[in-house]
C-alpha positions as CSV (number, residue, x, y, z in Angstrom):
1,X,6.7,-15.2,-1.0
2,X,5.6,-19.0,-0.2
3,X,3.0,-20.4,-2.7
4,X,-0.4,-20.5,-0.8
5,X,-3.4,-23.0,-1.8
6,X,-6.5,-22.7,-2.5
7,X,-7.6,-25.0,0.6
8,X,-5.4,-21.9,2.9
9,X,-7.2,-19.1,1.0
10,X,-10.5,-21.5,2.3
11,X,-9.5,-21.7,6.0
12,X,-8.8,-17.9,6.0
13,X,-12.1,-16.8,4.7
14,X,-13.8,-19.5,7.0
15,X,-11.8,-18.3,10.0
16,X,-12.6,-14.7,9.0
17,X,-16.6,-15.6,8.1
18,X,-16.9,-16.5,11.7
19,X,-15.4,-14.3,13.3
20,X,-17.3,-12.1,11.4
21,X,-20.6,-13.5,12.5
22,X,-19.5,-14.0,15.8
23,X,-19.2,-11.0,16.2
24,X,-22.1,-9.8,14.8
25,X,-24.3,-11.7,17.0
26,X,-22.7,-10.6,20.3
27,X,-22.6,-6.7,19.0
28,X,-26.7,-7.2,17.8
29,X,-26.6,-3.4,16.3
30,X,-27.5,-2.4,13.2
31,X,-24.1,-0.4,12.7
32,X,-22.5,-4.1,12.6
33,X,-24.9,-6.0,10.3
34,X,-24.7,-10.2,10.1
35,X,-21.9,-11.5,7.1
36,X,-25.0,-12.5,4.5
37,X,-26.5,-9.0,4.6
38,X,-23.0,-7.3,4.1
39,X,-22.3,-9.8,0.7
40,X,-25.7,-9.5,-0.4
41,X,-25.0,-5.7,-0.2
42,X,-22.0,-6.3,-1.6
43,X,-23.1,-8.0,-4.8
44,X,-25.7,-5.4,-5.1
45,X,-23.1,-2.9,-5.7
46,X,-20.8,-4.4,-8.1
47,X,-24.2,-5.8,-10.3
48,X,-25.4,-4.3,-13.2
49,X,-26.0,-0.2,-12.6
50,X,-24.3,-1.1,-8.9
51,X,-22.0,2.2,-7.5
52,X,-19.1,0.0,-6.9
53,X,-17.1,-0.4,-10.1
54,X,-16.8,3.1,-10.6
55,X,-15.8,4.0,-7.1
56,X,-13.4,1.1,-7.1
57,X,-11.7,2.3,-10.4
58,X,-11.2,6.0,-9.1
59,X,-9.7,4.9,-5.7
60,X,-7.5,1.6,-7.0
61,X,-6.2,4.2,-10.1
62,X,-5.2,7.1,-6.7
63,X,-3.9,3.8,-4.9
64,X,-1.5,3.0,-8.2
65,X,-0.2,6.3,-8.7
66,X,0.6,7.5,-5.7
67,X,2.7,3.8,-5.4
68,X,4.9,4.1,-8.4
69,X,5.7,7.6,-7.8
70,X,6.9,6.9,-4.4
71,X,8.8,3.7,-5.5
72,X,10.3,6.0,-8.5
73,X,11.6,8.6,-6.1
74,X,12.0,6.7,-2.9
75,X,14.0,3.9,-4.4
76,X,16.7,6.1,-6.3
77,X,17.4,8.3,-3.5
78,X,17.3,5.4,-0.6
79,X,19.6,3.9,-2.4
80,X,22.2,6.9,-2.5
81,X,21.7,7.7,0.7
82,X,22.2,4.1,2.0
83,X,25.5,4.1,0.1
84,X,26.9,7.7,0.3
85,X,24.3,10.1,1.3
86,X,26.2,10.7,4.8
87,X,24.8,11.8,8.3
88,X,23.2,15.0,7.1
89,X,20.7,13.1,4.5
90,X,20.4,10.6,7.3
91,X,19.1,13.0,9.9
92,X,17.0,15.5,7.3
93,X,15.1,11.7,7.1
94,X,14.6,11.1,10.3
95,X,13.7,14.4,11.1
96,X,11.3,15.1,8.9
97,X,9.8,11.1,8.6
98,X,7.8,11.6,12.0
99,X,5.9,14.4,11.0
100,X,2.0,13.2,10.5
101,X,1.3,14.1,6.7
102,X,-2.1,14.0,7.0
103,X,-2.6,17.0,8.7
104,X,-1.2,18.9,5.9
105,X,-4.2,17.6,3.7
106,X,-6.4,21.2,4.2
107,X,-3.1,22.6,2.5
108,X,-2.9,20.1,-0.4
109,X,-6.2,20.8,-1.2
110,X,-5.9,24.5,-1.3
111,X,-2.8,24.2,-3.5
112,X,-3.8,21.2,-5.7
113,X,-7.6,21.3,-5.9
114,X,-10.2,18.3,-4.5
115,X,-9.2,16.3,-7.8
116,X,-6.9,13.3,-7.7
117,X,-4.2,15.3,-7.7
118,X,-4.5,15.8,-4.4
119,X,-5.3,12.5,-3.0
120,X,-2.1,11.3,-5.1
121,X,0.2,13.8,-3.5
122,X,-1.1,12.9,0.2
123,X,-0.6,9.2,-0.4
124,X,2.7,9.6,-2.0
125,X,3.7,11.7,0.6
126,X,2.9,9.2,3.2
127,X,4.6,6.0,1.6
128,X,7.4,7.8,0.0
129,X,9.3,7.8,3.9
130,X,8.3,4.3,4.1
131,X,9.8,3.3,1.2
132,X,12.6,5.8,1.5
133,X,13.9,4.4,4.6
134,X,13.4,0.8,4.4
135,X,15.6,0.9,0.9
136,X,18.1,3.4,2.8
137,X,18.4,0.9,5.4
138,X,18.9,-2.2,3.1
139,X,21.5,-0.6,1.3
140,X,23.5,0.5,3.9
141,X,23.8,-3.0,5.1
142,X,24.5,-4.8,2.1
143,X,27.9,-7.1,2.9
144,X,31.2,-4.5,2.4
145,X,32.8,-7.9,0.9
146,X,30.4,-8.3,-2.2
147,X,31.2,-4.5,-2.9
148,X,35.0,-4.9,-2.4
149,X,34.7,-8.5,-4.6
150,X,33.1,-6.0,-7.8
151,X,35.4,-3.2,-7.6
152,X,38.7,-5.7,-7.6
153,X,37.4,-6.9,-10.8
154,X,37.4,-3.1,-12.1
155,X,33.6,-2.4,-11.8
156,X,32.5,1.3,-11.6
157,X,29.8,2.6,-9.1
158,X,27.2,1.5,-11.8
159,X,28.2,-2.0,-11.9
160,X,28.2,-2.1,-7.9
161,X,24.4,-0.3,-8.1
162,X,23.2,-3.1,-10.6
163,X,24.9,-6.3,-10.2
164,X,25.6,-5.8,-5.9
165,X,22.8,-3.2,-4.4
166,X,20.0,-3.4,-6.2
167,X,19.7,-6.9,-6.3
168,X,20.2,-7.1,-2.4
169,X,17.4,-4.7,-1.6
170,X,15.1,-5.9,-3.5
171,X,13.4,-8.0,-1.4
172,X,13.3,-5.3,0.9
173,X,11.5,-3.0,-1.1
174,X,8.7,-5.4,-2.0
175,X,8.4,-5.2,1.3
176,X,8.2,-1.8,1.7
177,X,5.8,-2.2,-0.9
178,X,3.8,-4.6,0.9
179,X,3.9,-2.2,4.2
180,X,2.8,0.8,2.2
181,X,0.0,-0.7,0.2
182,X,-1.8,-1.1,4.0
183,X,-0.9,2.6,4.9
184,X,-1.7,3.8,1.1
185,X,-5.3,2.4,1.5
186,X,-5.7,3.9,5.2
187,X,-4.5,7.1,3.8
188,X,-7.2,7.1,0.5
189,X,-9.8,6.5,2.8
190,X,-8.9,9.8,5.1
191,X,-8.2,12.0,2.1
192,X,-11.4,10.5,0.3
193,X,-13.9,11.9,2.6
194,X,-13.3,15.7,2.0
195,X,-15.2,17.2,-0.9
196,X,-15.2,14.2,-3.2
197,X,-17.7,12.1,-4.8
198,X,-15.8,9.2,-6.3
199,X,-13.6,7.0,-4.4
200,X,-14.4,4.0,-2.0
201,X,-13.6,6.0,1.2
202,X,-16.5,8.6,0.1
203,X,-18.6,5.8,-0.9
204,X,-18.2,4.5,2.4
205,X,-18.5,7.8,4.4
206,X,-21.8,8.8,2.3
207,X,-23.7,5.3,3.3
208,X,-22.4,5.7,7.3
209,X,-24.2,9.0,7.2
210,X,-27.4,7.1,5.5
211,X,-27.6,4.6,7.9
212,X,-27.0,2.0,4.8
213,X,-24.6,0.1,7.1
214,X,-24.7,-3.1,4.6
215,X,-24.0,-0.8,1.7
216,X,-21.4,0.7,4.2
217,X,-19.5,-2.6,5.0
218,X,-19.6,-3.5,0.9
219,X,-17.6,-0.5,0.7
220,X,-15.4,-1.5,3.1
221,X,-15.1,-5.1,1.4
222,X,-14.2,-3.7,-2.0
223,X,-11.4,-1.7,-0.1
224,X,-10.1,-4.9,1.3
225,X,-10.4,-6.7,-2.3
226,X,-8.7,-3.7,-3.6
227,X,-5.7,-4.2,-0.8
228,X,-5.3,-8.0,-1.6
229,X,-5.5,-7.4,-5.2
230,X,-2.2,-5.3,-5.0
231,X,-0.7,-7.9,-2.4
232,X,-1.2,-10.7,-5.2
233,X,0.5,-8.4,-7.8
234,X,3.7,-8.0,-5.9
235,X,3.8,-11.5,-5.4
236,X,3.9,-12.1,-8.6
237,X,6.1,-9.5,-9.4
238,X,8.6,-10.8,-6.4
239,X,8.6,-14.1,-8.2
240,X,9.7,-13.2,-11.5
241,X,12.4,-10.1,-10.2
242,X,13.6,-11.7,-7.5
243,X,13.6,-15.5,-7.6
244,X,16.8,-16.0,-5.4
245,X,14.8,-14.5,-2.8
246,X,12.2,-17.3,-2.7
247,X,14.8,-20.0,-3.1
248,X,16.8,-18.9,0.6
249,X,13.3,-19.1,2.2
């Protein structure tokens, strides 16, 4: 990823602030309130006593979880099935990849309870197939050549997995990464408003149906803080596993 600074993170917010206020001004409802009332509610709730930190915890911790379990089952097996996992592994994917996993949510709850269990096993049900098929893809198109090149020198299947495959998909499964931490925080919101009282998305959902719309919109900024904080985390974790990637942009 490029190295950003701090005067573009400056022009973003600006852009974003006006907008924001822009906005605001032309909508004139309380349900959208102006930018200084959302961040003085915002500070408000992450202060001393403020709801925030607690609710920020429970949803980033769901968030994390539900992330490396999909990247330690999604990775292992897109990889297979981008090498040698044939048409029928192929096709159980794509068959079964369309199929809106939320709606199964009333289910997970029945079987897993209204902890975080369940809230982990939607999300990771979600961004597994993301992940899953992103990796499957890179790996079935990783150059024939640089395989053929490793096995004339005598390597076995491993040696092809860690010195060919694994480094060429790499930069595709941050990624995937990147694409599911968006979905992952879209998802937590929807699974967080059904019989639960921690998490930002039942934070959020309690002040709508208050009326608190500033307290509603800090919710919705801690979401967004939480999002970028896990963007700024694979960056960092792009740089130091996959420098060659950087280098060829």
């Amino acid at each position: 990823m490029p190295r950003y600074r701090w005067y573009h993170y400056a022009i973003a917010l600006a852009i974003l602030a006006l907008a924001w206020e822009g906005l605001a001004r032309w909508l004139d409802i309380a349900a959208f309130p102006r930018l200084g009332a959302a961040l003085s509610a915002f500070l408000k709730g992450v202060g001393p006593g403020g709801p925030l930190p607690e609710h920020f915890l429970a949803s980033a911790y769901r968030v994390a979880m539900s992330t490396l379990i999909s990247l330690a089952l999604g990775v292992p097996l897109g990889l297979y099935l981008g090498r040698s996992g044939g048409p029928v592994g192929s096709v159980l994917v794509y068959l079964t990849y369309p199929v809106p996993k939320v709606v199964f949510l009333p289910v997970i709850m029945v079987v897993l309870g209204i902890g975080d269990e369940s809230k982990i096993f939607l999300i990771t049900l979600v961004i597994f197939f993301q992940i899953l098929v992103t990796v499957k893809d890179a790996a079935a198109n990783v150059p024939r050549g640089l395989i053929r090149s490793v096995q004339s020198l005598g390597g076995s299947e491993w040696h092809i997995y860690r010195h060919v495959i694994l480094p060429a998909v790499l930069p595709a499964i941050f990624t995937a990464l990147r694409l599911s931490t968006g979905t992952a925080v879209a998802v937590l919101f929807f699974a967080e408003t059904y019989a639960t009282r921690q998490g930002l998305g039942s934070f959020v959902w309690d002040q709508w149906s208050m009326h608190a719309y500033g307290m509603m919109f800090a919710g919705v900024m801690a979401m967004a803080l939480m999002g970028f904080g896990f963007y700024v985390l694979l960056d960092v974790a792009e740089r130091y596993l996959c420098p060659w990637a950087e280098k060829q942009r």
